[in-house]
Every structure is written in C-alpha cells, then in structure tokens.
C-alpha positions as CSV (number, residue, x, y, z in Angstrom):
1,X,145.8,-2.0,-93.4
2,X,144.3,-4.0,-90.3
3,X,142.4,-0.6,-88.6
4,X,139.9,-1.2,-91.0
5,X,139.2,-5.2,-90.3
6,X,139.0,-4.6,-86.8
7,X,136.8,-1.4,-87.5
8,X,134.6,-3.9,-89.0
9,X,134.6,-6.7,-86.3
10,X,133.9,-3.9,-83.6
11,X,130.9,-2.8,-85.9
12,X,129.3,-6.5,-85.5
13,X,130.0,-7.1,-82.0
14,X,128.3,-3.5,-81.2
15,X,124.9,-4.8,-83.4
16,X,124.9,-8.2,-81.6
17,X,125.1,-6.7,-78.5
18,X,122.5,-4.1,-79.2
19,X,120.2,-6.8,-80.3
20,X,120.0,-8.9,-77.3
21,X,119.5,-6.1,-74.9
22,X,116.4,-4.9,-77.0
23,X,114.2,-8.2,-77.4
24,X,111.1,-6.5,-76.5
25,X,111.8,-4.3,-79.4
26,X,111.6,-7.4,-82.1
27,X,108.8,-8.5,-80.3
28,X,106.9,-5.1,-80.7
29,X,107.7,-5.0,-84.7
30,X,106.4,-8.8,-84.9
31,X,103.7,-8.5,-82.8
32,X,100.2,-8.1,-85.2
33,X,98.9,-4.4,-85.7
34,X,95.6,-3.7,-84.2
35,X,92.4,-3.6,-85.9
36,X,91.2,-0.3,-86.9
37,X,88.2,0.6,-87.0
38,X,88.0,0.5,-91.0
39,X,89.3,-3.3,-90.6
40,X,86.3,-3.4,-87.8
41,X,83.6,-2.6,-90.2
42,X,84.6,-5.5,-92.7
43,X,84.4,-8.1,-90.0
44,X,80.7,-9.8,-89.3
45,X,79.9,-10.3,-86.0
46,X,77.5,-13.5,-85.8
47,X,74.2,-12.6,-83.9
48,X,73.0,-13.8,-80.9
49,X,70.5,-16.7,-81.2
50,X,66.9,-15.8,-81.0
51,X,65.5,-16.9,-77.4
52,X,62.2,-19.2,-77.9
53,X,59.0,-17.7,-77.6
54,X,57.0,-17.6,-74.1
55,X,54.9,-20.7,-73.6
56,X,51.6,-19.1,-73.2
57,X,50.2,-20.1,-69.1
58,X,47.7,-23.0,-69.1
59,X,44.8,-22.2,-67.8
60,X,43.3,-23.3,-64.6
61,X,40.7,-26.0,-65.0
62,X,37.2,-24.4,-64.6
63,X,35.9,-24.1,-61.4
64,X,32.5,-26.5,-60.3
65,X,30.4,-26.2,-57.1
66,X,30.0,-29.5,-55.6
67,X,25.9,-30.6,-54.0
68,X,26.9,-34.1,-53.1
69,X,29.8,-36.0,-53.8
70,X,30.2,-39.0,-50.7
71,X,28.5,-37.5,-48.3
72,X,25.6,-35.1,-47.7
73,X,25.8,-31.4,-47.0
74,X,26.9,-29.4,-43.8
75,X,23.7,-29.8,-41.9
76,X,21.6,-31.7,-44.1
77,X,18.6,-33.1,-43.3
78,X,18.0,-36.5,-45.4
79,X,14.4,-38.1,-45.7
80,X,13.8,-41.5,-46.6
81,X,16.2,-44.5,-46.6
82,X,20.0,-43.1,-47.9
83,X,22.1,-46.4,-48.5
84,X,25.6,-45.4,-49.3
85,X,27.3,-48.2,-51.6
86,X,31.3,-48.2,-51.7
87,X,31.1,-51.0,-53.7
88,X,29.7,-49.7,-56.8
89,X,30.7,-45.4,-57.5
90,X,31.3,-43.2,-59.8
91,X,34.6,-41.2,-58.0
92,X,35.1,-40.9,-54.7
93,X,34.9,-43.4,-52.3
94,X,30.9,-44.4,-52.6
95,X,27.4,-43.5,-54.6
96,X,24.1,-43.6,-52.7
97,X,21.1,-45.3,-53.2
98,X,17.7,-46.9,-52.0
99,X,16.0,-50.7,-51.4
100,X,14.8,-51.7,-55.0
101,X,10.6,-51.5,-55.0
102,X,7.8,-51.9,-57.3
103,X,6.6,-48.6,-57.3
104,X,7.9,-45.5,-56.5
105,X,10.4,-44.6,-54.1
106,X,12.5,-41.3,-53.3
107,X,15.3,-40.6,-51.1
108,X,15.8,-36.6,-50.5
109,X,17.8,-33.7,-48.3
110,X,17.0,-30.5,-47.3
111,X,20.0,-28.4,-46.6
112,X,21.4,-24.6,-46.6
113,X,20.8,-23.0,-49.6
114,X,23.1,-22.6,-52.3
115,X,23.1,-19.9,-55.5
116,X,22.6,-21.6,-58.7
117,X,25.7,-20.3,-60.6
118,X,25.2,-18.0,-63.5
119,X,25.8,-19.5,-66.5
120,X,25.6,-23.1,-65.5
121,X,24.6,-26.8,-65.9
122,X,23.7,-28.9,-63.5
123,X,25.6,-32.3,-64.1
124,X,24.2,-35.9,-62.0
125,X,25.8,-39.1,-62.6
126,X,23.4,-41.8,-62.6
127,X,23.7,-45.6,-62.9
128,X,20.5,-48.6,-63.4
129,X,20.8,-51.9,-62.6
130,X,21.1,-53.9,-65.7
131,X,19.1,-57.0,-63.8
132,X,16.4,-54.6,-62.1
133,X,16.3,-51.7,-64.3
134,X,14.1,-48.7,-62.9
135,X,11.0,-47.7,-65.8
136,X,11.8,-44.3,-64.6
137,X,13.9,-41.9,-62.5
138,X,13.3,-38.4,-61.3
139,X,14.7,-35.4,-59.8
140,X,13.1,-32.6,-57.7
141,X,14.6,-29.0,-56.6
142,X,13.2,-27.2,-53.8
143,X,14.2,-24.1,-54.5
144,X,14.0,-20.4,-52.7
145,X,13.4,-17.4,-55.3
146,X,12.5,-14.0,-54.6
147,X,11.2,-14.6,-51.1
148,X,9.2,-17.6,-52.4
149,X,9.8,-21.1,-52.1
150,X,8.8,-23.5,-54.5
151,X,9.9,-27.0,-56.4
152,X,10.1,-28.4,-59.4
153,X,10.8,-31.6,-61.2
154,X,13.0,-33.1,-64.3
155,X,12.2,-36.7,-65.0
156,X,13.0,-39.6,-68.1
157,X,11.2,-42.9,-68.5
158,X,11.0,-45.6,-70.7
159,X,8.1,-46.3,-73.9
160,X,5.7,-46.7,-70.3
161,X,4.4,-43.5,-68.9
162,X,4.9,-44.7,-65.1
163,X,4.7,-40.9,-63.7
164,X,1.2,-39.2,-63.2
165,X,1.1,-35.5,-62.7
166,X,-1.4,-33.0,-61.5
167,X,-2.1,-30.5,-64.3
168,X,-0.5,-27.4,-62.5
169,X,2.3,-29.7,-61.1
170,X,5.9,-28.2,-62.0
171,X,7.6,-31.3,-63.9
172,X,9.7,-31.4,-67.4
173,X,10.3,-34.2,-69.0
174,X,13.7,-34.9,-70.3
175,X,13.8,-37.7,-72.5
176,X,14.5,-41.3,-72.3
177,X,15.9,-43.3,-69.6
178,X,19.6,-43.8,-70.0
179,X,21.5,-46.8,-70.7
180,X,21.8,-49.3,-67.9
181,X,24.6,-51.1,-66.6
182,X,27.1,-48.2,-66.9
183,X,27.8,-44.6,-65.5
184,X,25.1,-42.0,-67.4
185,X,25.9,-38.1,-67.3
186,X,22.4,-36.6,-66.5
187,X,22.6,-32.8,-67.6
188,X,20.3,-30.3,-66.8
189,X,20.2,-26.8,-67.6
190,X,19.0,-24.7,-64.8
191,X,17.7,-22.0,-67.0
192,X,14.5,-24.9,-68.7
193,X,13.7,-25.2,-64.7
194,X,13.4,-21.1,-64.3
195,X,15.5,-21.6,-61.7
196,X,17.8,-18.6,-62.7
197,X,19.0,-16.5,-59.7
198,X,17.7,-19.3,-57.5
199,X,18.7,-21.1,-54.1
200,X,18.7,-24.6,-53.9
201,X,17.4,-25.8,-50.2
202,X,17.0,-29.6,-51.4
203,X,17.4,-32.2,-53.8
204,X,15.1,-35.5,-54.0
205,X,16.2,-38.7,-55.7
206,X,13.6,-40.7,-57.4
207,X,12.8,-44.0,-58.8
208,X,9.7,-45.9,-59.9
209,X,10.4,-49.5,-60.1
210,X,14.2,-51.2,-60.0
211,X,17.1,-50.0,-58.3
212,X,19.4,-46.7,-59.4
213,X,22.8,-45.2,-57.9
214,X,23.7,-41.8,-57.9
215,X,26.8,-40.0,-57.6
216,X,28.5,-36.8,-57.9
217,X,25.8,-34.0,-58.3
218,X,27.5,-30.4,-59.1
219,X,27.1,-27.5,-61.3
220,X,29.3,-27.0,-64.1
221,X,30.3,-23.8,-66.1
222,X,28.2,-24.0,-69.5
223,X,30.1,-23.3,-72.6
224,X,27.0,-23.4,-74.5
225,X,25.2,-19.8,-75.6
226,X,21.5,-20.7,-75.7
227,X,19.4,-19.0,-78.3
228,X,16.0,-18.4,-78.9
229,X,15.0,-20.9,-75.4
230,X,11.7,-19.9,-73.5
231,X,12.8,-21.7,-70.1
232,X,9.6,-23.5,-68.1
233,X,7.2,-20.8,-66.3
234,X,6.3,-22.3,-62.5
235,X,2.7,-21.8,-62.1
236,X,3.6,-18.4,-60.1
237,X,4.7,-16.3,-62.5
C-alpha cells in the first residue's frame, strides 16, 4: 500500500529537479517570438525628416573700376592747384579740391589710359559749398579712340548760362546744378559722350565761381538697357 505514495513522491522530486537544471529552457518558451515578416509589413516605419533646402549662394557685389578715390593715379600728371581736404570727404580718408574764384577755374590729370567698361556708368561724387556755391561745374575726358585723341565735356549750371562754347566744341549739358551743402551722385553715361570702346588718359575738374569737392570717381556696371538713344557725335565722325 505505501509503493505507490512513495512512487508518487519520487515522481515530484524527479520534475523539480529537472526544472532547475533547465532554466534556459523556461526562458526560451517566455522569451517573445520574432517578428515575421507578415507582422513586418503591418508595422509603419516613420520617415526620415526632410533635410532643408540649399540656401541659394549670394552673389558677389558687382565689381567697379576705381579713377580716383584719395589719391591720384599711378603716374599721374596733375595740372593746376589739387588741394586735398581730409576734413570734408565722401569715403576714404579725403576729397580734393581748388581755391574758391570768381571765374572759372579747373584742376585736371593726365594719366595711363584706362578702357571705359562695356556696359557702364560713370559715377562722380560732388559736393558745393552751401556759403560759396559754384553757378556751375564741369567735367572734361581726354580720351584716346581708334588711334585718335580727342576730349569732350559734360557740364550743369544754374538759371545763369556762365559757360560759353565754340560752335564745334564737344560739350553736353546735363542738367541743373545739384543741391549744395551735401554729397551729390553725378552720373554719366559713357555711351551720350561716344566714348564707347574708349581710353580715358585724363579727367579735368571744373568750376566757374564758388568752391566744389570731389570724391570718388569710378565706373559702375549699368543695370539700365538703353533704348532708342543716339549718343553725341564728336565733330570727327
């Protein structure tokens, strides 16, 4: 009657014992099944986030060709009296100018030549005395051109005609005198002076009456398509 008690106690000791000499085997049947790949397809996979779009490159400010900007040319040769002020400038470190007169007087260089860029203006900065205003200012190229030389001149005045001109004399005027007492952007457009596909050999700097400053004469790249324009025709062509 008791073989079968102990029968039973033996049975229990054996499953015990098997148990704890097997752990990795519970840990197997526990462990999670892996995903197949029909369990893979239901599973979204959030995309990776959209990189920002290039900055496009600035581009590099326009490039100018510099005449005179606080000192004269390589080589220059100046005429007349050239009084450099530090005191009174439109950048850099000074303008230039001449003793104030009653009538006209004219500082100038001759210098290297240098092309007249394709597709240009010509920009001079220009400042009148408020207390000695000038009646009239005026510039004048000396230009070389298909084995030629020649000048010509761009002047503005005020209601008084203060500049006399021979007939045949290569002059434009150009409007109005600008406003004293401040910094005044002169432009030019080298194409009304025929000076396409020129050299410039010299600039003079006049004045009829009062006192001016100059500063910063350069060329600058026109964004302006001119139309229907007959430029000025020199007296040689």
């Amino acid at each position: 009657m008791r073989r079968p008690f102990y029968t039973a106690v033996l049975a229990l000791i054996l499953i015990s014992f098997f148990n704890s000499a097997n752990p990795e085997e519970k840990a197997i049947e526990a462990a999670p099944s892996p995903v197949t790949s029909s369990t893979a397809a239901a599973v979204e996979v959030p995309a990776p986030p959209a990189l920002p779009a290039a900055t496009p490159a600035i581009p590099e400010e326009e490039s100018v060709k510099v005449l005179i900007d606080d000192f004269l040319p390589d080589g220059a040769v100046a005429q007349g009296t050239w009084d450099w002020d530090s005191a009174l400038k439109y950048r850099g470190e000074k303008s230039h100018t001449q003793p104030a007169a009653k009538g006209l007087t004219e500082h100038s260089y001759r210098a290297a030549p240098v092309d007249v860029p394709e597709g240009c203006l010509l920009e001079q900065y220009v400042y009148l005395d408020p207390k000695d205003t000038p009646t009239g200012i005026m510039l004048t190229f000396k230009f070389e051109a298909e084995d030629r030389e020649g000048e010509i001149g761009v002047y503005r005045e005020g209601e008084e005609e203060v500049f006399v001109f021979n007939e045949d004399e290569p002059v434009i005027y150009d409007g109005t005198l600008p406003e004293s007492g401040k910094w005044e952007k002169w432009t030019i457009d080298p194409d009304d002076l025929d000076l396409k596909g020129a050299k410039i050999t010299g600039i003079s700097f006049a004045v009829y009456g009062g006192k001016a400053n100059w500063d910063l004469t350069r060329f600058v790249p026109s964004k302006k398509i001119k139309q229907n324009s007959e430029p000025w025709k020199g007296p040689n062509n």
